[in-house]
C-alpha positions as CSV (number, residue, x, y, z in Angstrom):
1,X,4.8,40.8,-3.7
2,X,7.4,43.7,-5.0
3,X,10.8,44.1,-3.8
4,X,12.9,46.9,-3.4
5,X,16.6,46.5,-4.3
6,X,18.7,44.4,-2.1
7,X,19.7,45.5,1.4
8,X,22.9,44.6,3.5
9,X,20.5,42.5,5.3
10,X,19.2,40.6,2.3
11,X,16.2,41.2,-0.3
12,X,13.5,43.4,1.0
13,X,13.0,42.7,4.4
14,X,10.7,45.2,5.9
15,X,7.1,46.0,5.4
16,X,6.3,49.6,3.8
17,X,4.4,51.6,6.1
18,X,2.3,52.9,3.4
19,X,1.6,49.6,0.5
20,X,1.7,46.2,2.6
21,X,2.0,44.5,-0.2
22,X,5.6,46.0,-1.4
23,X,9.0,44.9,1.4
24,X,11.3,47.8,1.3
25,X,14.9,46.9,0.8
26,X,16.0,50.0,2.1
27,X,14.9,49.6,5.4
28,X,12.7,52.1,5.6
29,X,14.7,55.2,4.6
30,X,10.7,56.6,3.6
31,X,11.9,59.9,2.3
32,X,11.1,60.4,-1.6
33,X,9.7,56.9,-1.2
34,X,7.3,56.7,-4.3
35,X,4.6,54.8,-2.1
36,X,4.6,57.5,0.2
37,X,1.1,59.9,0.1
38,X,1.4,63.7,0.3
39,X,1.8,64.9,3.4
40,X,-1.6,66.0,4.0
41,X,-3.1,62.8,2.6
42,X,-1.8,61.2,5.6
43,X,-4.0,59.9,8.3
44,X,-2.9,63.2,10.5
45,X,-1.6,65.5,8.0
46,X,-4.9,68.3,8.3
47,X,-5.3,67.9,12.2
48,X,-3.8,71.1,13.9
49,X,-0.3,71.3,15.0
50,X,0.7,69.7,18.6
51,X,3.5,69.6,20.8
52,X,6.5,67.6,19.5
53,X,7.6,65.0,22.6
54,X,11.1,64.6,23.3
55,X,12.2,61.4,24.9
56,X,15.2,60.1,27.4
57,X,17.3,57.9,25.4
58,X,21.2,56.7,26.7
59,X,24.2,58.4,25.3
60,X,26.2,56.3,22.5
61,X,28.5,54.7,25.2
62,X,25.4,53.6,27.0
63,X,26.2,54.7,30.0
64,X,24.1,58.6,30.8
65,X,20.7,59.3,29.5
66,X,20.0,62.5,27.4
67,X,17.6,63.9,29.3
68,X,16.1,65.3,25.7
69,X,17.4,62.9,23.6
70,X,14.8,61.9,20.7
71,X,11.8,63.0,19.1
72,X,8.6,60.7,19.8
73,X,5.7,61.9,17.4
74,X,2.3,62.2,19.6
75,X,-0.2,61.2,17.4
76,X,1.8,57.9,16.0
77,X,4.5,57.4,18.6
78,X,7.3,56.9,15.5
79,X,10.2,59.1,15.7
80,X,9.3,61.5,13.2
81,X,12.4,62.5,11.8
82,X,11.4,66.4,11.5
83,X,10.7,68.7,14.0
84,X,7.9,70.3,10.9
85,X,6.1,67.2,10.3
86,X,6.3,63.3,11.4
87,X,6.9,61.6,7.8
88,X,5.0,58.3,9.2
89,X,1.6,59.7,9.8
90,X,1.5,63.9,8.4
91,X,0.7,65.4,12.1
92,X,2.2,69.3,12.2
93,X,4.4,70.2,15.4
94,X,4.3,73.5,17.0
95,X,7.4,75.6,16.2
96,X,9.8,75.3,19.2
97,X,12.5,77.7,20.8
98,X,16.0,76.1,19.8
99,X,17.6,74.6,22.6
């Protein structure tokens, strides 16, 4: 099994989402990841654009919920660190209003 370069954690120790075989010692920063497919080769990335779902999530301190505090992607259910596109599985989002 391959290994990515050493983490703070120790050597490699999560899964890639895209080649099982490989443990990412990065810890899944996928972005420019060179196991990553295009965008559109991914199992969601030529279905039509859908609504991007925000989520409650607490505040740093822990102590009041955001009432729209992360993105969830729809299709997946990873936070898919876009508002475009989720990087995990290629599904579109609708363009928003800013908020």
């Amino acid at each position: 099994m391959k290994v990515s370069q050493v983490n703070e954690y120790g050597i490699g120790v999560i899964r890639c989402h895209w080649d099982k075989n490989f443990r990412c010692g990065v810890g899944r920063m996928c972005r420019g990841c060179e196991h990553q497919p295009e965008d559109d080769d991914k199992p969601n990335g030529k279905m039509p654009p859908v609504k991007l779902l925000w989520v409650p999530t607490l505040n740093a301190a822990g102590d009041a919920f955001i009432p729209d505090g992360e993105p969830k992607c729809p299709a997946c259910g990873e936070m898919p660190y876009s508002t475009e596109r989720c990087v995990f599985c290629g599904q579109k989002f609708l363009k928003e209003d800013t908020k």
